[in-house]
Structure formats: C-alpha cells, structure tokens
C-alpha positions in Angstrom: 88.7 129.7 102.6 87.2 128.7 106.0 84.7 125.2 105.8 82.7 124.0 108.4 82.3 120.1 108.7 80.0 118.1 110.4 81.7 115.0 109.1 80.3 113.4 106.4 77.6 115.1 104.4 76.8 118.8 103.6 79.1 121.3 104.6 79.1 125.2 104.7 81.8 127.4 102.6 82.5 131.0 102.8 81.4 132.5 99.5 84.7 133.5 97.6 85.1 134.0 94.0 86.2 130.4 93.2 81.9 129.5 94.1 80.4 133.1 94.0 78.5 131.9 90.3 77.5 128.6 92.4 76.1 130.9 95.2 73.9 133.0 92.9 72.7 130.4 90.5 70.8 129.0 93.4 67.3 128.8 93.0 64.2 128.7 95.5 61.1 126.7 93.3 59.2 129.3 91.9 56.0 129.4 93.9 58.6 130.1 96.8 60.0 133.2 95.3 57.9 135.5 97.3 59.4 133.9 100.6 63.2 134.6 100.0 65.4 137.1 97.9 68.1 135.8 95.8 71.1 134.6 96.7 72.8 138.4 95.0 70.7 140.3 96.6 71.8 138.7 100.3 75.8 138.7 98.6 74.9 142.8 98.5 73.3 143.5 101.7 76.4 141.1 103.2 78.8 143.5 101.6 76.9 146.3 103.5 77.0 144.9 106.7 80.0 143.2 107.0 80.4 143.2 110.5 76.6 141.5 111.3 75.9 139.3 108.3 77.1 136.0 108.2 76.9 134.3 104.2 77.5 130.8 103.5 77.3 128.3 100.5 75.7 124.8 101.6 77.5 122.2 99.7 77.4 118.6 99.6 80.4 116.0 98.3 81.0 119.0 95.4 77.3 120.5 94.4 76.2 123.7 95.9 73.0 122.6 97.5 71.8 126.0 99.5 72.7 129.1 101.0 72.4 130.6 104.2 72.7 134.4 105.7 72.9 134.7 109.6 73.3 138.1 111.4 74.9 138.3 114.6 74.2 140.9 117.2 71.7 143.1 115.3 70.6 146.1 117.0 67.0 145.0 116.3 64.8 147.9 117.2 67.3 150.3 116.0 67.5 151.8 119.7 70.2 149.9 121.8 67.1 148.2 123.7 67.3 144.8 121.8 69.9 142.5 120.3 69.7 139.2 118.1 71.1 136.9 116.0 69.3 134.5 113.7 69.7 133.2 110.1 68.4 136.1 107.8 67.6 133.8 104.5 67.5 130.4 103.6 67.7 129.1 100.0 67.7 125.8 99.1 68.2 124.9 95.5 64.9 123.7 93.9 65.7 120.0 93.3 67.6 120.0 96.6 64.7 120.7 99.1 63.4 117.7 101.3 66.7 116.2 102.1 67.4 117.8 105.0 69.7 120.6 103.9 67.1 123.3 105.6 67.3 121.4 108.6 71.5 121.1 108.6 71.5 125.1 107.8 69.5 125.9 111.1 71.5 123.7 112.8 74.9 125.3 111.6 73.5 128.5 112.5 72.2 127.7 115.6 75.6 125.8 117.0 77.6 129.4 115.5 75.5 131.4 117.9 75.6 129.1 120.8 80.0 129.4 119.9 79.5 133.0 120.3 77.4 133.2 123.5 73.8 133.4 122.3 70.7 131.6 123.8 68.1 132.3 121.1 67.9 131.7 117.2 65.5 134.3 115.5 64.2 134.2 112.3 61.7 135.9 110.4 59.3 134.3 107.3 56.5 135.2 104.8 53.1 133.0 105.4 51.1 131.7 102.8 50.5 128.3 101.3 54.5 127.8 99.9 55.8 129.7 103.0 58.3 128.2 105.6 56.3 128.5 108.4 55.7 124.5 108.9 59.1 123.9 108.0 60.2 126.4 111.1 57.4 125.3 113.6 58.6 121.8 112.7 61.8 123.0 114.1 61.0 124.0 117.3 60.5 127.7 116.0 57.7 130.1 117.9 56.3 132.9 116.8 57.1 135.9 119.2 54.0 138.0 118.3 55.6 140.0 116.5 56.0 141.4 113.1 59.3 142.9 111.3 58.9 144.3 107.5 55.1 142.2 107.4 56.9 139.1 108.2 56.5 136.8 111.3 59.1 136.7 114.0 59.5 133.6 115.2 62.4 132.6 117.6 64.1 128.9 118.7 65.1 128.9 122.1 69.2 127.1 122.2 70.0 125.0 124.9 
C-alpha cells in the first residue's frame, strides 16, 4: 500500500480492500449531495479509467476523514487539442468538514501534478447555496468561462 505523508496530520492511502468499506461509508452532509457522487460511484469510474483516475482515502492518526479522485492527462475535449489534470471529486466526511481536510486534499493533488510536470490544477463544481464554489475561490481557484456537464470549470494556476 503506497501512503503519502506530509508529516504529522492527515495523510492519503490508496484504496485497497483492507479500507475500501471506510472509502465508501464516507459521507458529504446531505444538502451537499447534489455537489459530489459517492465515494462507489468514483471507486467505479476509477476502475474504468485506470490509467487517468487517481483515488485516494484521506485519513487522519486512524479515521478516514475524506476522499479524493484526481485525473491526470485527460484528453479534455475528446479531440487531442486539450490536456488536464485536476482533482475530479472531493468528499469530506460530514462531521469532518471545516478542519482543513479540503484544503490538505487540493494541496496533495496539486504537489502530485506539479511531480508529474503540470502547471495548472482544474477542477469542476455545482453552484448553489451548499456548492464549493467559495471553498475553491478561497483557494485561489478561477473560473475559466467555461462549462463541462453544467458545471463550472474553474482552474488554480501552480507555481
């Protein structure tokens, strides 16, 4: 099982069937549902893409706090004319969110792409009142104008 560390504090894990029941027992709060599928649904669309989808546990001392996705490389208008990487979905457990485990999952993903070469971080969220969009803009994230499947595209430039 590969960890990443940041020294003390969360950590990421790759999902393996010792914390797969961890992974998908984590839950968004409700009125964030319509922002983020669950974690089994990302688990299958990472089985599908195995060579672009990037899943991770967030876990901190020993309680699954989160879950990320990332892609890497995506052929994003399905043409050969533009590639990306960015983290794909974001779920922090309910009783976990406001103590910065958003924040470190960004991060992780954003150092990960900056180890392979990339200079940009995109992401894509739902608005509405319990969407991430201030959580994102408080990041440094910027809408791009445009929209993929209804959702806003925002992007974090990496030094």
């Amino acid at each position: 099982m590969t960890t990443i560390t940041t020294g003390p504090g969360p950590r990421l894990e790759e999902i393996t069937p010792a914390n797969f029941q961890a992974a998908i027992g984590i839950r968004v709060r409700p009125d964030q549902e319509f922002a983020v599928s669950p974690v089994v649904k990302s688990l299958a669309e990472a089985y599908v893409h195995p060579g672009t989808a990037w899943p991770r546990l967030i876990v901190d001392e020993d309680r699954p706090v989160g879950f990320l996705m990332a892609f890497f490389d995506i052929d994003w208008n399905l043409d050969g004319t533009v590639v990306r990487s960015g983290l794909w979905r974001l779920n922090i457990a309910a009783d976990q969110q406001g103590r910065g485990y958003g924040r470190f999952a960004v991060e992780s993903v954003a150092a990960e792409i900056r180890r392979r070469g990339g200079k940009e971080l995109y992401v894509t969220w739902h608005e509405g009142p319990s969407g991430p969009a201030g959580f994102y803009a408080g990041l440094g994230f910027r809408p791009n104008g445009e929209l993929s499947e209804g959702e806003t595209v925002g992007v974090l430039e990496l030094p």
